[in-house]
C-alpha positions in Angstrom: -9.5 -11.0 33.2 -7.5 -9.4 35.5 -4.9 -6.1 34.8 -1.4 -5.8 36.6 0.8 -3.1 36.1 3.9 -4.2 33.9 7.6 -3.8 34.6 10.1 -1.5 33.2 11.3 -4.0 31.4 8.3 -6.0 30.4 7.2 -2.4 28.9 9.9 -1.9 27.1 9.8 -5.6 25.6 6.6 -4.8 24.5 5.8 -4.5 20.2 3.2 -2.5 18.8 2.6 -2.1 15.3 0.2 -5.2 14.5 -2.8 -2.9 13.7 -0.9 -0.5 11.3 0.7 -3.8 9.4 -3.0 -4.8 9.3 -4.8 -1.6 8.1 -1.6 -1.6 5.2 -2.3 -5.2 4.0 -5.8 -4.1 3.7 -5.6 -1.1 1.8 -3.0 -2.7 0.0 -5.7 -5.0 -1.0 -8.7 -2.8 -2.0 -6.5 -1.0 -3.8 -5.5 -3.6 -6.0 -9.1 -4.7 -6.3 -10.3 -1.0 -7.4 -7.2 -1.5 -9.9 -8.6 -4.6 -11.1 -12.3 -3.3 -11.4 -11.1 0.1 -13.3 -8.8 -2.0 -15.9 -12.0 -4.1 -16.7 -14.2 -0.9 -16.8 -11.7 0.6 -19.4 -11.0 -2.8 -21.3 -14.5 -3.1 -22.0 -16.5 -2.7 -25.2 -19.7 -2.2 -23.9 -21.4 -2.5 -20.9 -22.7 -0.9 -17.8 -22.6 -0.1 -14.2 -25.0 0.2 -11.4 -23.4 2.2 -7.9 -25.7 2.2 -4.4 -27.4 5.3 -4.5 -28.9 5.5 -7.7 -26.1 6.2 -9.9 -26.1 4.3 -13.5 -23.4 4.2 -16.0 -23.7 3.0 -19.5 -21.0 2.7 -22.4 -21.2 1.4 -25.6 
């Protein structure tokens, strides 16, 4: 791969944005999921949950 130096006008025709629309779909995303997981958690009767590193929850 080679580099050039770009234009005046090729730098001016040139978009950025693609990684912030990314990282917003994504958090977007987990934040529905972590709505979805806390409804269930709520919803429940019983149950339980197991987090990584070493926490433990248990409702009845």
């Amino acid at each position: 791969m080679t580099y050039r130096v770009l234009t005046k006008e090729e730098c001016d025709q040139h978009k950025v944005g693609e990684g912030v629309t990314l990282a917003t779909v994504m958090c977007i995303a987990a934040i529905a999921v972590m709505a979805v997981v806390v409804y269930r958690l709520f919803m429940s009767g019983k149950g339980s949950a197991a987090i990584p590193g070493g926490w433990k929850f248990t409702w009845n």
